[in-house]
C-alpha positions, 0 to 999 in steps of 0.5 A, a space after each residue: 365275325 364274318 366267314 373268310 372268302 373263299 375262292 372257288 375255282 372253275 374247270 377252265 382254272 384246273 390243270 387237267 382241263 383239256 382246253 389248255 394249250 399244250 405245255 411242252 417239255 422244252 418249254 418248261 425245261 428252259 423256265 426252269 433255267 430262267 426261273 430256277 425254284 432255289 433260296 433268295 440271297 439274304 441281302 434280297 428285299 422284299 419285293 424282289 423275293 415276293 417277285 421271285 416266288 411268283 415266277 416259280 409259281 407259274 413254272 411250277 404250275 406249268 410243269 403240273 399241265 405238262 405232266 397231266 397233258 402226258 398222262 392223257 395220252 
């Protein structure tokens, strides 16, 4: 049986990393409007679910950079 993949992250992936452009927090309010983090209706299908998540994902992921920048300061 063969090992799974493992993916190793680089410091230039990592949310602390300094080389990231600042997140602001307008920026990140407003994807939260526009990609709000709630359940998908019953009748979703699918793809649009998947879809969904991906955007909440990067949101999610934005607001992680935001808070890290902030607590550099």
């Amino acid at each position: 049986m063969t090992e799974p993949k493992v993916e190793i992250l680089h410091q230039k992936d990592h949310p602390t990393d300094e080389t990231f452009p600042p997140v602001s927090e307008a920026l990140v309010n407003r994807l939260e409007e526009i990609f709000p983090d709630r359940c998908p209706q019953l009748t979703a299908k699918d793809r649009e679910i998947w879809h969904r998540c991906g955007q909440v994902d990067i949101v999610r992921y934005l607001r992680r950079i935001h808070e890290e920048q902030h607590k550099r300061r």
